[in-house]
N, C-alpha and C positions, 0 to 999 in steps of 0.2 A: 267403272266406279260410279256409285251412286246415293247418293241423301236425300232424305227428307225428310219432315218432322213425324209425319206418320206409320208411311209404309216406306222402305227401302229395300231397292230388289238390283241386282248384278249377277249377272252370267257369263262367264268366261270358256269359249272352247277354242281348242288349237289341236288340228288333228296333220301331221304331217306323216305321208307314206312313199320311201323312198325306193327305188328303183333303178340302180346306176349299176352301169356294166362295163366294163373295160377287158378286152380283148384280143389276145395277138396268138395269131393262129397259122400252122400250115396246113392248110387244107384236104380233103381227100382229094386224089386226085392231083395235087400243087408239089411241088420237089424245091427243096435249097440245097444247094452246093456250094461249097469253103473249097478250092481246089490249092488255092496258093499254100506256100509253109507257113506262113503266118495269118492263116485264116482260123476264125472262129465261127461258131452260128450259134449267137442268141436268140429266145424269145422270151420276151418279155413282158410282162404284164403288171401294171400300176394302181391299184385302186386306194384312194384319201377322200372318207367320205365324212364329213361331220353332219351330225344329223338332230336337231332339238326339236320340239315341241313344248312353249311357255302358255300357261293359261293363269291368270287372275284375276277373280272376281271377286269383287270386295263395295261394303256399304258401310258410309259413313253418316254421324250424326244420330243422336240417342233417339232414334225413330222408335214407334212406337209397334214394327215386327219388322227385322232386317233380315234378309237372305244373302247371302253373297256363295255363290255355284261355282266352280271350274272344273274342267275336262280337259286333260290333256292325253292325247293319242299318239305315240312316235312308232311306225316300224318300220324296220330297214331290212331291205332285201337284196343287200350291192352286192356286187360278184367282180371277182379281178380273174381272169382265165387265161393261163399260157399251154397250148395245145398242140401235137401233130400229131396229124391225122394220117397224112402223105410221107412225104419220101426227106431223110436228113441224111447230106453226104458233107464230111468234114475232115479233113488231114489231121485239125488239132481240134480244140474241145467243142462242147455242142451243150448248151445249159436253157433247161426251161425254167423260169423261175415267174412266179405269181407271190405276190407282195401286197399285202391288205392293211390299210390302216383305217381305224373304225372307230370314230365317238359319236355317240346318243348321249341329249339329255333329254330329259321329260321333265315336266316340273308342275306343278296345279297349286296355286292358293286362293282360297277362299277365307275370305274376314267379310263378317258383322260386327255393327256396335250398335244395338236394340237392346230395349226394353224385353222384348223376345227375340233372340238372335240364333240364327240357325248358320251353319257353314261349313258345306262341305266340301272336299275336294279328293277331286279320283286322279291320278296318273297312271296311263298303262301304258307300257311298254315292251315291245316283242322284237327282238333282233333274229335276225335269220341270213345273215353274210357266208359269203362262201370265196374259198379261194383254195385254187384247182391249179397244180401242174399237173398235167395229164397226156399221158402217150398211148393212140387210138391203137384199137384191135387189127387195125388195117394198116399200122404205120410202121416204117422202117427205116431202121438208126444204123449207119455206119460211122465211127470215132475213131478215128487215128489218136484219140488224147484221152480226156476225162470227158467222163460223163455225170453231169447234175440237173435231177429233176427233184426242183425245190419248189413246196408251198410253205411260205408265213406268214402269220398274219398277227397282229395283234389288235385288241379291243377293248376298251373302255366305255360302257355305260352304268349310266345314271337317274335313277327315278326316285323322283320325291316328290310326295305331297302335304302340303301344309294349311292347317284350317285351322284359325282362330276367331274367337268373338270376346267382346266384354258385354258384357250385358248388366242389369240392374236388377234382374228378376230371374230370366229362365233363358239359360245359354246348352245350346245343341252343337256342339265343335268336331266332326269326322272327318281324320283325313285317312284313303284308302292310295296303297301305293302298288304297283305288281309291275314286277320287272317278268319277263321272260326271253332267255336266251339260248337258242340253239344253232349259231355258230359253227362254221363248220369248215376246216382245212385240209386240203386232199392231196398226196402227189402218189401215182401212180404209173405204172407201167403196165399197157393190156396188149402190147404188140412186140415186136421185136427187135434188139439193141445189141449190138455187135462192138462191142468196146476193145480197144486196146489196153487204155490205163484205169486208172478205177472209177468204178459206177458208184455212185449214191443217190438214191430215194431219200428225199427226208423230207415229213411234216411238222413244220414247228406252229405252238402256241402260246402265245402269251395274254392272259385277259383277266378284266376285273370287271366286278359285276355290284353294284352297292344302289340297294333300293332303302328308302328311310321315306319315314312316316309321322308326322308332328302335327299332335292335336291338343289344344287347351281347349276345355269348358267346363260347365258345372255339371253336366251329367249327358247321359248317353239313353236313345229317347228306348225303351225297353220295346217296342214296335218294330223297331228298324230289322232287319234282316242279321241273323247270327252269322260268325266269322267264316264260317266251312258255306254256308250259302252263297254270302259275298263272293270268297272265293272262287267257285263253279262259275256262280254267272259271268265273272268274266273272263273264266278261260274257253267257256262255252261261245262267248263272245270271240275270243281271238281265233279260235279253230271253225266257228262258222264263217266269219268274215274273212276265212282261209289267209290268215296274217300267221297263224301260228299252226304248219307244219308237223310238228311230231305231236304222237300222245304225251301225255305228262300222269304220272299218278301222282295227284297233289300232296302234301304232308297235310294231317289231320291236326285241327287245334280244339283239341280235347286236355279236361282237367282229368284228376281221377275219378271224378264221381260225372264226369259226361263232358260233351260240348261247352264250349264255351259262349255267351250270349254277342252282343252286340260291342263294338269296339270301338273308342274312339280314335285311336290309331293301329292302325292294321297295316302294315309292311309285308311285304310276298315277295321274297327270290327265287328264282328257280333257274340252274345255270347249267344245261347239258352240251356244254363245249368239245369239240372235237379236234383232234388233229391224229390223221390215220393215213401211211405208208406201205406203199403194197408195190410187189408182182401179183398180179390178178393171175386165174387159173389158166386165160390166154397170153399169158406175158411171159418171152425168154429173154433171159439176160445171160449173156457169155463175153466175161471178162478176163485180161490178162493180169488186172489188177486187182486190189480188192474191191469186194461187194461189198455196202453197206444199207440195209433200210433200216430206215430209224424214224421212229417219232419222241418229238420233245412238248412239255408245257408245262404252266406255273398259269394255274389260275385261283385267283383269289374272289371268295365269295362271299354277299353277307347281306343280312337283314337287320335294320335298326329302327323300335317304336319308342315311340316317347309320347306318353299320354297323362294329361296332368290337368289340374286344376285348383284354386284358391279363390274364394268369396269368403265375402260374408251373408252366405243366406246357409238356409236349414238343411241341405243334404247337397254332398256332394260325390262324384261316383266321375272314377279314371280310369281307364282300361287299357293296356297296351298288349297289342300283341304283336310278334315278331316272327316269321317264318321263313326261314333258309332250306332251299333242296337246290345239293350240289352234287351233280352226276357224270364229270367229265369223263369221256373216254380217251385215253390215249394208247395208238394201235399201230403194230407193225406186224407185218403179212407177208409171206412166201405161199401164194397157192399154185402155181406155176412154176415155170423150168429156169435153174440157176445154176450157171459154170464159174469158178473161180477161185484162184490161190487161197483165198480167204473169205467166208463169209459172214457179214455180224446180221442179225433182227435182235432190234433191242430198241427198250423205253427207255428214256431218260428225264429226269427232270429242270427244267431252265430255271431262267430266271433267279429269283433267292435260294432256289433248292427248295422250294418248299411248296405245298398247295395250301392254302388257310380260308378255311368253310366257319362261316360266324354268325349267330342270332342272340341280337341283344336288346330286349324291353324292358323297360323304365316305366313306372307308372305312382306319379301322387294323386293324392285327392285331398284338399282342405275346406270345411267345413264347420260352423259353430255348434250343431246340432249332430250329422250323423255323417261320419267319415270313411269312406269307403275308397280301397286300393285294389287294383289288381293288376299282374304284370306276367303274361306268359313266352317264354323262349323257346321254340324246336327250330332244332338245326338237324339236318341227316345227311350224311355223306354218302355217297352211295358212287361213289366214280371207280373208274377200272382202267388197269395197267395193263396188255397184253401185249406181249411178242409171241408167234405163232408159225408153225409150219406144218400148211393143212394137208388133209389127206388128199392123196393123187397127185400131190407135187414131185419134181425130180429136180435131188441137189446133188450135186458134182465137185465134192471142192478137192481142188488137183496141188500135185508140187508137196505131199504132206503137210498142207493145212489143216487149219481147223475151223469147225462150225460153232459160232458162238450164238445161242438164242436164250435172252437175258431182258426181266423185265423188273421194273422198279417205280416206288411209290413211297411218296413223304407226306401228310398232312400233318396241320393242326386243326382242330374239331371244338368251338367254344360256343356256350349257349350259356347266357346268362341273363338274370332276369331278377329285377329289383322291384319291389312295393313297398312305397312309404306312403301314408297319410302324414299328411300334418295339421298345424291349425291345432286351436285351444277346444278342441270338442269334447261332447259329451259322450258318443260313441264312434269308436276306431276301428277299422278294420282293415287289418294289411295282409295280403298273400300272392306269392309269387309261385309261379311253377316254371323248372326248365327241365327241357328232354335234349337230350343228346344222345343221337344214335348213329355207328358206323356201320357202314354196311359194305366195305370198300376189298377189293378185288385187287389180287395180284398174280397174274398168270404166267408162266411161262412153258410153251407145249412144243413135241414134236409129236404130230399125229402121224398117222398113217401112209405114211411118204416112202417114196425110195430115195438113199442118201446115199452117198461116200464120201468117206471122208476119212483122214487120218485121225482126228481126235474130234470130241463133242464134246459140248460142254450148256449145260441148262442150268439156270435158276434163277430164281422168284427173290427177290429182296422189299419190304417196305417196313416202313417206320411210322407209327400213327401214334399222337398225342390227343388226347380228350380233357377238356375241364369243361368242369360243370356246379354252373353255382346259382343257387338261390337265395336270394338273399328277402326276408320283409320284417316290418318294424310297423310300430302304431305307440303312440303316446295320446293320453285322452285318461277319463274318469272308468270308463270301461273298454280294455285294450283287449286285441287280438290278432296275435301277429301265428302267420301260417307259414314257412318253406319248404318245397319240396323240390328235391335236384334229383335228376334220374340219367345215370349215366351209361348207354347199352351199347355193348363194341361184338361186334359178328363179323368177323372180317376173313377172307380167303388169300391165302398166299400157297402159289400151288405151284410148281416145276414137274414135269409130267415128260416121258420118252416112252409114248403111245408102241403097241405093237404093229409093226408096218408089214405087207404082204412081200413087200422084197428085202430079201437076205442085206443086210447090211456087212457092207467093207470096213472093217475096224480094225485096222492094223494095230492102234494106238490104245489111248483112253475115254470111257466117255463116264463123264463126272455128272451129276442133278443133284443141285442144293435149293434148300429152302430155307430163309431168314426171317425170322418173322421179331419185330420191336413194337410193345405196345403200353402205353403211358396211358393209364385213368385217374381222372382227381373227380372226387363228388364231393359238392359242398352244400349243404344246407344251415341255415341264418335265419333264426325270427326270436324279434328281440321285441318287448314289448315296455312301456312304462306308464302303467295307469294307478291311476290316484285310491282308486278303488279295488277295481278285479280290469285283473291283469292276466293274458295267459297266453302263452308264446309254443 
C-alpha cells in the first residue's frame, strides 16, 4: 500500500506453485501377503492440499496519478497414488484406494484513489491434481474376498480478481480472472486379479470450479488489449511455463457484428475434469463375484463478471464479460479380459445428480453526459459420458448373467448476461449478449469384442436443461437498449452394439436404448425509457 500527494504507485504479486505427492506402493519386484483368516491388505494413499495465492495492491490518497498493480499466480500439481506394481496375496479382501482433497484460492486486488487512477489486477490459476488407484502391467492379485481399486477425489477452486479506483477525473479499473482446471482421477487395472468375491474399479469425482471478476471505473482505456487477446496471452503463458498441461480450445468472446474490445472485467473458466475407470487392454480380471467398473462425478462450473461504473464526469463505459468452457469426461473402460457371474461399465452421476455449467455478466455504466453498458455471457458445455467396450476385449459373463454397459448424463447450461446504464444522462446505451451452447455427449458402445454372455443390455440416457437470457435497459433523453440471447444445443446420446469378429453366445436377450431429455429457454429483454427517442 502506498500515498502520496502526487504520484502513488503499489504492486502486489503472490505467485505460489505446488508440488506435493503422497504415495503408498508395492513395488515391482516387493510381494504382501495376508495369510491369516482375518487378514486384509490395504494400500493406501492420502492427499489434503490447500493451496492460495493473495496479491493486493492498492494507493491511497487523491494523488495526483495512482497505480495500484496485483498478480496473483496459484498452480497445483499434488498427486495422492495407491499402486501395485508386485505381487498381492490375501485370504480376505485387498483394496487400493487414493483419496484427494483439493482447495485453491487465487485472488488479486488492485485499488487507486487519483486524480488519474489506474488499477489493475490479473489472477491466474491452473490446477492439475491427480489421483491414481492403479494396478501395474506386471502385477499380480490373488483375493480370497473382495476386491476394490478406488480413486476419489474431490476439488474446490477459486479465482477472483478485483480492481477498483475512485478517482476525480479519469479512472482506468481492469480486473482479469482465469481459472484453469484439468484435474484428473484414475483407478485402473493393467495386470492381473484373481478374485473370489466381487471386483470393483471405480473413479469418483466431485468438484467446483468458480472464477469471478469485479471491476469499477469510469471507462476502459480503448488501447488496452481485446478480450480474445487477453485471453491467448495467458493461456500461452500457462502452457509455456508448462503449468498447464493439456491443449484447451478457448471459447470465443465475439458480438454479432465481431469481437468484442477491451474489458473491464473479464472472468475465464475453463474446467476439463476427469474421473475415468478401466481394465486396460493388458488387464484380466476373473471374478466369482460381480464385476463392476464405474465412474461417478457432479461437477459444477461457472464464470461471473461484474463491471460497472458511476461518476459524475462526461462519459462513462462498463464492460463485462464472462466465459465458462466446461468439458468434463466421465469414463468407464473394458479393453481387456473379464470373467464374471455379472458384469456392469457404467457412468453415473454423484453428488446432487446434477452437473451445473454457468456464465453470468453484469455490466452498468453511469454518466451525466454519455452512458454506455455492455455485458457479454458464453457458456459451452462440451463434457462427455462414456461407458465402453473396446475392440479386442474378451467378456465372459458365466452362471446366466448379464452384461450391463450404461451411461448417463444430467446438466444444467445458464448464461446470462445483463446491461444497465444508469445515472440522469443525455445519451444511454445498454446491450447485452448471451451464448449458450451444448455440445454434450452421451455414449454407450460394445465395439468389436468377443463376448458371452446370457443377456446384454446397452444404453445411453441424459437429461440437459439450457436457459438463456439477455437482459439490457438504458434510461436517458436518448435511450438504447439491445438483447440478444442465443441458445444452441448439439448433443449426442448414442447406445451402439458394434459388429465384433467373434460369433456371439446369446442364449437370452440383448436390448440398446437411447433416452434423450432436452429443455431450452431463450430469453431476450431490452427495455428502454428515454425522454426523447427511446428505442429498445
Amino acid at each position: 500500500r502506498n500515498g502520496d500527494t502526487e504520484v502513488g504507485a503499489a504492486g502486489a504479486l503472490a505467485i505460489n506453485v505446488a508440488d506435493a505427492d503422497s504415495r503408498a506402493a508395492v513395488e515391482l519386484g516387493g510381494s504382501v501377503s495376508a495369510t491369516t483368516a482375518s487378514g486384509d491388505v490395504t494400500i493406501h494413499a492420502i492427499a489434503i492440499a490447500n493451496d492460495s495465492a493473495i496479491a493486493a495492491g492498492t494507493t491511497a490518497g487523491f494523488v495526483g496519478l495512482g497505480v495500484g498493480t496485483s498478480f496473483a499466480l496459484n498452480v497445483t500439481l499434488d498427486d495422492a497414488t495407491a499402486e501395485v506394481a508386485g505381487v498381492v496375496n490375501s485370504l480376505l479382501n485387498v483394496t487400493l484406494l487414493a483419496e484427494g482433497t483439493y482447495t485453491a484460492v487465487t485472488y488479486a486486488e488492485g485499488g487507486a484513489t487519483a486524480g488519474t487512477g489506474v488499477a489493475p489486477a490479473i489472477a491466474l490459476q491452473v490446477t492439475d491434481d491427480d489421483t491414481a488407484a492403479l494396478v501395474d502391467t506386471a502385477a499380480m492379485l490373488q483375493v480370497g474376498g473382495a476386491l476394490l481399486v478406488r480413486s476419489t477425489y474431490t476439488k474446490d477452486s477459486d479465482t477472483k480478481a478485483k480492481g477498483a479506483v475512485a478517482s476525480l477525473w479519469t479512472a482506468l479499473g481492469a480486473a482479469v480472472a482465469a481459472g484453469f482446471g484439468v484435474d484428473t482421477g484414475r483407478a485402473s487395472v493393467s495386470g492381473t486379479a484373481n478374485v473370489t468375491g466381487a471386483a470393483t474399479i471405480l473413479a469418483e469425482m466431485d468438484g467446483v470450479s468458480v472464477t469471478e471478476s469485479e471491476a469499477g471505473a469510469k471507462g476502459v482505456d480503448p488501447g488496452d488489449p481485446d478480450v480474445n487477446t487477453t485471453m491467448l496471452a495467458l493461456y500461452i503463458y500457462s502452457k509455456t511455463s508448462d503449468f498447464l498441461t493439456k491443449d484447451i480450445g478457448l471459447p470465443a468472446a465475439d458480438l454479432p457484428t465481431g469481437p468484442i474490445g477491451a474489458a473491464a472485467a473479464l472472468a475465464l473458466n475453463v474446467d476439463l475434469a476427469e474421473a475415468q475407470a478401466s481394465i486396460t487392454s493388458t488387464g484380466a480380471v476373473t471374478s466369482n463375484g460381480a464385476l463392476s467398473v464405474r465412474a461417478t462425478s457432479d461437477l459444477d462450473a461457472s464464470a461471473k463478471a461484474n463491471g460497472r461504473t458511476a461518476d459524475d464526469v462526461g462519459i462513462g463505459v462498463a464492460a463485462a464479460v464472462a466465459l465458462n468452457l466446461a468439458a468434463p469426461t466421465t469414463e468407464a473402460v473394458i479393453a481387456g479380459y473379464a470373467m464374471a457371474p455379472v458384469v456392469t461399465i457404467d457412468t453415473l452421476m454423484a453428488g446432487d445428480l446434477e452437473h451445473t455449467y454457468a456464465a453470468e455478466a453484469k455490466s452498468g455504466a453511469g454518466a451525466t453526459g454519455v452512458n454506455l453498458a455492455g455485458a457479454l455471457a458464453v457458456n459451452v458445455g462440451r463434457g462427455t459420458s462414456e461407458a465402453r467396450i473396446d475392440g479386442g476385449a474378451t467378456l465372459t459373463v458365466t452362471g446366466g448373467g448379464t452384461l450391463t454397459v450404461s451411461a448417463s448424463y444430467t446438466t444444467l447450461n445458464t448464461a446470462d448476461a445483463l446491461a444497465k446504464p444508469f445515472g440522469e444522462t443525455d445519451v444511454g446505451v445498454g446491450a447485452s449478449v448471451a451464448v449458450n451452447a451444448i455440445l454434450h455427449i452421451t455414449h454407450a458402445v460394445i465395439g468389436n469384442a468377443s463376448i458371452s454372455a446370457n443377456a446384454i443390455a446397452v444404453s445411453a440416457t441424459d437429461t440437459h436443461v439450457e436457459n438463456t437470457t439477455a437482459q439490457a435497459g438504458s434510461g436517458s433523453d436518448v435511450a438504447f437498449g439491445a438483447a440478444v440471447a442465443v441458445g444452441a444445443s448439439r448433443t449426442n446420446t448414442t447406445a451402439e452394439f458394434l459388429a465384433g469378429s467373434t460369433p456371439l453366445a446369446l442364449p437370452n436377450a440383448v436390448n440398446v436404448t437411447a433416452n434423450h431429455t432436452s429443455t431450452i429457454t431463450t430469453t431476450a429483454d431490452a427495455q428502454t425509457a428515454g425522454a426523447n427517442v427511446a428505442a429498445g
